[in-house]
N, C-alpha and C positions, 0 to 999 in steps of 0.2 A: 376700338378696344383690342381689336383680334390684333393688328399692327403695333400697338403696343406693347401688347403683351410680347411680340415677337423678338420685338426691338431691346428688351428687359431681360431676354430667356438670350438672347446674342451677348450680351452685354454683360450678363452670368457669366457664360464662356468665357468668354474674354477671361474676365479674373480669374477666373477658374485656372485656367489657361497658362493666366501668365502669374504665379504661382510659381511655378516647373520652372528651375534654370536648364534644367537639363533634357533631354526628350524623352530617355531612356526613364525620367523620373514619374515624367505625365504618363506613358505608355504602359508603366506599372501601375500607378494608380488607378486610372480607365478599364483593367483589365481585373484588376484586386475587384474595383466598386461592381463591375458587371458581375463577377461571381458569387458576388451577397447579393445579389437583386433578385425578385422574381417578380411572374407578370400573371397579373389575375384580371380573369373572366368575372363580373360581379354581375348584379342585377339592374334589368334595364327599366322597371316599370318607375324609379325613380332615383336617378343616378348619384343624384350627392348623396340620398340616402343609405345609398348601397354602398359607397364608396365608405363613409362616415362608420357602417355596419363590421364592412369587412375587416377598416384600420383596428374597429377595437374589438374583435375574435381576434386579431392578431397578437392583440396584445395581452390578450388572457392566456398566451401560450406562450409570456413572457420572452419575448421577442420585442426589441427596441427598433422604432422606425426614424430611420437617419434622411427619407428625403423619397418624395411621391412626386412621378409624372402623370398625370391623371391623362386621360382620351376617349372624351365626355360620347365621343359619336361612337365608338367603337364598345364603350363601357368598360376600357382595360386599364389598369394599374402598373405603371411600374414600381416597386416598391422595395427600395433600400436599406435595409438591416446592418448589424452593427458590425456582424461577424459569419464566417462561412459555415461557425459551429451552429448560427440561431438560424440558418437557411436550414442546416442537417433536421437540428430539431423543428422546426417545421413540416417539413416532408414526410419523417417518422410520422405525423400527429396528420397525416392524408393518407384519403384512399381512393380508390379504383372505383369509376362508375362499375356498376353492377351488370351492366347490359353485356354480352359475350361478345357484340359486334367492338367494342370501344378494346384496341392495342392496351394490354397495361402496361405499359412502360412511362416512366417515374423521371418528368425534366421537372425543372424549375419555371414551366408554365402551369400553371392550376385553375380550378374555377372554383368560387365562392356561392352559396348558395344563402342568399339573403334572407333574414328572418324578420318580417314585414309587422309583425305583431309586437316587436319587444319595443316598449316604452321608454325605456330606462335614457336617463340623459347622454349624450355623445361626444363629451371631453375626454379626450384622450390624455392620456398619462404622460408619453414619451417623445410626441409629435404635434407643434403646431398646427393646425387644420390650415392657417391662413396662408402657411406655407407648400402647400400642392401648385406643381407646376401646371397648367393647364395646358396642352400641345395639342394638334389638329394635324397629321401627317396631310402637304398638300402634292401635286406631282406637276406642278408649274408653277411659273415668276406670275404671282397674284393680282389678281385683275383690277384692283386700287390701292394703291400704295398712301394718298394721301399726302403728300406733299405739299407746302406750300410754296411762297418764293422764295428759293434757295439758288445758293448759286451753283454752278455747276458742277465743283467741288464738294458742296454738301449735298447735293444728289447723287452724286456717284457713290458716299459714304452710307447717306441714308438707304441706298437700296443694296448695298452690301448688307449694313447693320442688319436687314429685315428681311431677307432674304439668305444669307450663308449660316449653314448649317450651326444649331441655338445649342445651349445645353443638355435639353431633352435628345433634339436628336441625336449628339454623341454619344449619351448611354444607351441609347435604342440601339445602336448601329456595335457598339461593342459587349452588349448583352443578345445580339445575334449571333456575333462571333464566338460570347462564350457556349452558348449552349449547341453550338459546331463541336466544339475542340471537349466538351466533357463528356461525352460517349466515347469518344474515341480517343481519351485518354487511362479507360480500361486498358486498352492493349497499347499503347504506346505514351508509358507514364511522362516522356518529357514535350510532348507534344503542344504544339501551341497553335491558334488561329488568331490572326490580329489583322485588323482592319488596316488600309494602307490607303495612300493617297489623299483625295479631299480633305478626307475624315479628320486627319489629323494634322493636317496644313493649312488649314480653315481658306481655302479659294473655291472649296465646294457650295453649290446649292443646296437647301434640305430635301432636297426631289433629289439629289445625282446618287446614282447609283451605288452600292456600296459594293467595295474593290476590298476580297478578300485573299490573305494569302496562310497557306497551312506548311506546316511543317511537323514532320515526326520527330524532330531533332529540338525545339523549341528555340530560341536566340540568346545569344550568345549574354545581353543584359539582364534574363532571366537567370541564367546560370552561374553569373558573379555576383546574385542577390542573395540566391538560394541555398539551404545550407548544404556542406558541404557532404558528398556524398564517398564513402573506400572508391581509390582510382584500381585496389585490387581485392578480391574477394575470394574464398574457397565456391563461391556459390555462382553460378550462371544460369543465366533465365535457356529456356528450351527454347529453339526456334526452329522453322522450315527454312532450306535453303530456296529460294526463289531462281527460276530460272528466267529473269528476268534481265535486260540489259542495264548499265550502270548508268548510263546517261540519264540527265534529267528528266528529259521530257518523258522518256520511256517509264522513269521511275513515279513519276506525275500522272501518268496514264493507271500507271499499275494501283496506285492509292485510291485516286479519284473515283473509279470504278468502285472499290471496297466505301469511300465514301457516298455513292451515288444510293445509295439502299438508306443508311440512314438518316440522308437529307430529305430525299423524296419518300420517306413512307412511315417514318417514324417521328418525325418531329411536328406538333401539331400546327396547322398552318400553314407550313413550308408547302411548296410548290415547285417540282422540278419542270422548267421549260423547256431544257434542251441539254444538251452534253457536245460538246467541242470537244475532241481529242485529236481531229487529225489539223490542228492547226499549230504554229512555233509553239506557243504558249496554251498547251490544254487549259479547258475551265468548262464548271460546271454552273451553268445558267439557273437561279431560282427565284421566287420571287416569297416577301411574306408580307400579304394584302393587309390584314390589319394594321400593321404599321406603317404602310405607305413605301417598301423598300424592293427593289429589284437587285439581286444581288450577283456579283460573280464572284466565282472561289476558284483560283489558281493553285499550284506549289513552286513552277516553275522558276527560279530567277528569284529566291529568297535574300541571299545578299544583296543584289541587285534592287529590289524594289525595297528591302527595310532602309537600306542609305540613301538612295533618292528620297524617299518619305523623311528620311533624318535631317539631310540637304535645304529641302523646302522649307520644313519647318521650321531652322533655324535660318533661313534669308528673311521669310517674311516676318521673324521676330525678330530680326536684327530693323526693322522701320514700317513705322504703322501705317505706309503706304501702299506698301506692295501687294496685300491681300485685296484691299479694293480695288485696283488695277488691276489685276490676275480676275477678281472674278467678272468685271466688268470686262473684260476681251474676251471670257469666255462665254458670256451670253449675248455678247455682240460676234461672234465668229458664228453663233448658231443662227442670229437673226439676220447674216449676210448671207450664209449657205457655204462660209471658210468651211466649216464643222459639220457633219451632215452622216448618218449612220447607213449603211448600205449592208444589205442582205449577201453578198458573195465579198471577193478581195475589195478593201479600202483603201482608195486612192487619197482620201482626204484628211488635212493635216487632223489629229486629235488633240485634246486637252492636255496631254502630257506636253505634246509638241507645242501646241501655243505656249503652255509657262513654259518652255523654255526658252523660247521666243523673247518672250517676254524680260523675262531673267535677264538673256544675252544683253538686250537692250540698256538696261537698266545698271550694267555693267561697263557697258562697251561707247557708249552713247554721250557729248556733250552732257544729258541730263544722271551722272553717273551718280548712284546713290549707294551701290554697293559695289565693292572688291570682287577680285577673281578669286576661286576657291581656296586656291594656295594662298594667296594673299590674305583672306579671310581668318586661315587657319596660323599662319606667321601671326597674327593677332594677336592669339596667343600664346602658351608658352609651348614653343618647338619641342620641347623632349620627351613633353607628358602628353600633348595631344595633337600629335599628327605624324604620319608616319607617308611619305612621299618618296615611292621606290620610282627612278627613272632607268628603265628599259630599252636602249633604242630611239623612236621617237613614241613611245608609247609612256604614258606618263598613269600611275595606278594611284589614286586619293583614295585612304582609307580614312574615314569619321570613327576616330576612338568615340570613347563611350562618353567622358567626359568634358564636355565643350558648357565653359560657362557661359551663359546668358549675356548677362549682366553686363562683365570686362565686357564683352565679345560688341554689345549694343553701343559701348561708349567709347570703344575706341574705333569703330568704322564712322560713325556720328562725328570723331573728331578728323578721322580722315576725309568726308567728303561734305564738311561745312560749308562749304560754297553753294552746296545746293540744298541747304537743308530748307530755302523759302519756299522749295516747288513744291503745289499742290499736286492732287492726284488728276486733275483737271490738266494741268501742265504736262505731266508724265504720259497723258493719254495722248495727246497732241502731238508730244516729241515722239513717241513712238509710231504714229501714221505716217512723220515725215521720217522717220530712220528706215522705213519697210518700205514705204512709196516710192522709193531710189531702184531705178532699174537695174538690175544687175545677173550675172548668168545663176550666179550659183548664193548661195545662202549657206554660207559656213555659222554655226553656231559650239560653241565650245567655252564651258565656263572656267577654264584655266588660264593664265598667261602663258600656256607654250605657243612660244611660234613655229610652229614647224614648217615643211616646206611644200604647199599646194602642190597634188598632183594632179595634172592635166586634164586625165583622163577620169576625174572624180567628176567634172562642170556636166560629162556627158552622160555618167553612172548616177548621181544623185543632184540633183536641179537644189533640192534642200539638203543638208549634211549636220544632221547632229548628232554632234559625238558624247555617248556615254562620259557625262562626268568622273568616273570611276573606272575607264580603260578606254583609252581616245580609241583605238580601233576597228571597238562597238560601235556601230551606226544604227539609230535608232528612229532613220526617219527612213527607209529602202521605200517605204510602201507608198510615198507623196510624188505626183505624178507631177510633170513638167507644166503640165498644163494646169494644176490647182495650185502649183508655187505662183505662176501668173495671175490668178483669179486672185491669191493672198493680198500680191502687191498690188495691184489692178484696186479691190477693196479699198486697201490703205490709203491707195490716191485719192479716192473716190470717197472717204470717210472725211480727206482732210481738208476736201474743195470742200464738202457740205458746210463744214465748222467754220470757216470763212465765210460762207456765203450767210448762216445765221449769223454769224457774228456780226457780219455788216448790217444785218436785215433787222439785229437789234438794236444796232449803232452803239457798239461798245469801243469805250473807249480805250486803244490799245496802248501799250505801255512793252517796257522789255517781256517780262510773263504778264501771265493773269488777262490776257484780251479777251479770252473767250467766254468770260466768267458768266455773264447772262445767259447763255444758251441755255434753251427747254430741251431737255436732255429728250422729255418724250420726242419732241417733231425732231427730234434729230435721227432718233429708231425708227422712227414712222417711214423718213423719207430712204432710210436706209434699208428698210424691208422690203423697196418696191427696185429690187437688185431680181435679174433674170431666174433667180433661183429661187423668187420669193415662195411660187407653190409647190417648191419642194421640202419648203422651212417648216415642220409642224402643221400644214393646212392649215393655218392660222395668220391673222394678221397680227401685228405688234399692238395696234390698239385695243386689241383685246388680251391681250399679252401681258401689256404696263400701260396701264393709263396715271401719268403725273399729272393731279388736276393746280391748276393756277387760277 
């Protein structure tokens, strides 16, 4: 039931999801819905009750409820309103425990205090009951999936399906972010905190981390939503001059710190773990246990990280393959030891690096299912959405705001019809034999420029991937020579196994589609038992995913 349920709450998403032609359309509404939400503490001695209790005080304070995550273990509500004005007035209508130890400061977390005695029937006015999402935050790939005979295409979707982050947890994960960015949009009115990567590119786990990024300046699609503000005024706000340096990181340090106070001491919950400052990219470590989420918050590389997020999430809605490929490599990189988290510098490729991996492939590869960037964006129409300055050999892709969906899905779909029969079973295949090929150096770059290989890059970067967005960012310096080996080493070694089940099932091969009976679990099982398997989570894969047949 719990698998079902999950599979219903993914499947939400989705629609939800794909709704949005545009990114900059879903990203406003994710952030609009998290700012009408709030999340309540209820009563534990019997939860539907208290749950049923607190919807209708709510509603006596005529306040309409648009949509409940319930988190039966924890006894918390997320609970969506119509309007930011019926949050306001709600807040007014609370108060402050009484105790002097309890901080009064006033988020849009509260507790309800449930009234065990009142009789009265429990129909709600504004809000189906039937309609509560049930959610269980978990912080691993679940220990039975439930599967029957599927082929090996429909296991790779079904454990996507039930597994990548469902509709609940996207409003968890951007109802974090709002109550980041609303203290600290006292002092800095244009200010924004928005969640980036997984979250919103759906190849995330509902266990992965959530990747926060802040800005004092807010984004730029905010600012041509919002009305318009005098570009001059008789009137200027007072400020201190900071004697602070201009550069990023420095100015990242400087904020972070002024955020370090009221992430870790005022927001209830929250938990600061650590603070990174002296690394490229500062960020501030937290975590908030009830929800099941470990968080980091950057500032650094705001353009940077909002257009990759942009990037991603229109490749994998350009074909409803990509997202289960991207997240099936990424918990097959963790259960080889590709992927691996270390306590000082990290030699090992990450998740950003695997999809782009992945991507490159998917581009560059016989099994080619999407365009190069440029090509993508020639798609559509040259004058209004895309802007391609070329510098030298440096080539700078900027994602205007407005990239349709829609066109954008059916005219790559009519570019790469020749493969539109391969499964994601296929694509996983092609991909072991595209990486498994020995080679010095691993250029990845999702443009058509060809520029001219320099010699001296095969012995500075063994891996080489170039910033989609200024080829002369290199975005993989920290992958050592020896884990680019271990990549491809894996690859070979992932695509003997699928042969050797393949044979072992006696499938009958054809141009695609041979491998289609393999048990996806003994395929993780045997792949777990790779030199690094006791450095993978102290865990084995059978207790990781068990597909029962």
């Amino acid at each position: 039931q719990s698998h079902r349920s999950q599979h219903q709450q993914h499947q939400q998403h989705q629609q939800q999801s794909d709704k949005f032609e545009y990114y900059e359309r879903e990203l406003l509404f994710r952030r609009n819905q998290a700012k009408r939400s709030i999340l309540v503490k209820y009563g534990t001695d019997n939860p539907n009750f208290a749950l049923l209790n607190m919807l209708r005080d709510l509603e006596r304070l005529d306040v309409t409820i648009e949509n409940v995550v319930q988190m039966k273990k924890e006894s918390l509500a997320l609970v969506e309103l119509t309007s930011s004005a019926q949050v306001r007035h709600l807040l007014e209508n609370t108060v402050h425990f009484k105790n002097p130890n309890h901080t009064p400061y006033a988020t849009r977390m509260i507790f309800h205090k449930s009234n065990n005695n009142r009789k009265e029937s429990f129909e709600l006015r504004s809000f189906d009951k039937r309609n509560v999402i049930n959610y269980e935050p978990i912080d691993q790939m679940p220990k039975k999936l439930n599967l029957t005979t599927l082929t090996l295409d429909d296991q790779l979707r079904e454990m996507y399906d039930k597994c990548a982050i469902d509709e609940a947890g996207a409003q968890l994960r951007f109802f974090v972010a709002s109550l980041i960015e609303e203290p600290m949009s006292g002092l800095f009115k244009s200010c924004s905190c928005v969640p980036f990567g997984s979250t919103l590119n759906q190849t995330g786990a509902n266990w992965a981390d959530l990747d926060l990024m802040f800005s004092i300046d807010g984004f730029r699609h905010e600012q041509s939503h919002a009305r318009s503000f005098p570009q001059s005024s008789a009137f200027k706000f007072l400020s201190n001059l900071n004697n602070k340096s201009d550069d990023d990181r420095s100015q990242a340090k400087f904020y972070l710190n002024l955020m370090e106070f009221i992430v870790g001491s005022m927001l209830p919950g929250f938990q600061l773990t650590s603070k990174i400052m002296n690394a490229r990219v500062p960020i501030l470590k937290f975590t908030v246990k009830r929800l099941g989420l470990s968080c980091d918050l950057s500032m650094s590389n705001m353009s940077q990280s909002f257009n990759t997020t942009k990037l991603f999430w229109l490749l994998n809605k350009l074909d409803h393959r990509v997202s289960p490929l991207v997240f099936f490599l990424r918990h097959w990189a963790k259960v080889t030891g590709v992927q691996r988290r270390s306590n000082g510098p990290n030699p090992f490729i990450s998740s950003y690096q695997l999809t782009m991996l992945a991507i490159f492939y998917l581009m560059s590869s016989p099994n080619k299912i999407l365009g190069s960037v440029d090509k993508l964006l020639e798609a559509i129409d040259e004058q209004d959405t895309r802007q391609l300055v070329q510098n030298d050999q440096s080539i700078y892709l900027q994602l205007k705001e407005q990239i349709n969906l829609r066109k954008l899905r059916q005219d790559t779909a009519q570019m790469f019809k020749a493969n539109a029969h391969l499964k994601v079973s296929d694509l996983l295949v092609g991909f072991f034999e595209f990486y498994s090929v020995p080679r010095d150096q691993i250029v990845v770059h999702l443009t058509s420029r060809q520029g001219n290989p320099d010699k001296n890059d095969q012995h500075r970067f063994p891996l080489k991937i170039e910033c989609p967005f200024n080829s002369e960012l290199i975005t993989s310096k920290n992958v050592t020579r020896t884990e680019v080996k271990y990549f491809q080493d894996t690859c070979l070694r992932s695509l003997k196994l699928i042969e050797k089940l393949a044979a072992k099932t006696a499938s009958t091969k054809s141009t695609q589609g041979q491998f289609s009976d393999i048990n996806l679990n003994e395929l993780l099982n045997e792949l777990n038992k790779s030199e690094r398997s006791e450095d993978n989570l102290n865990t084995t894969l059978s207790d990781e995913l068990n597909l029962n047949y």
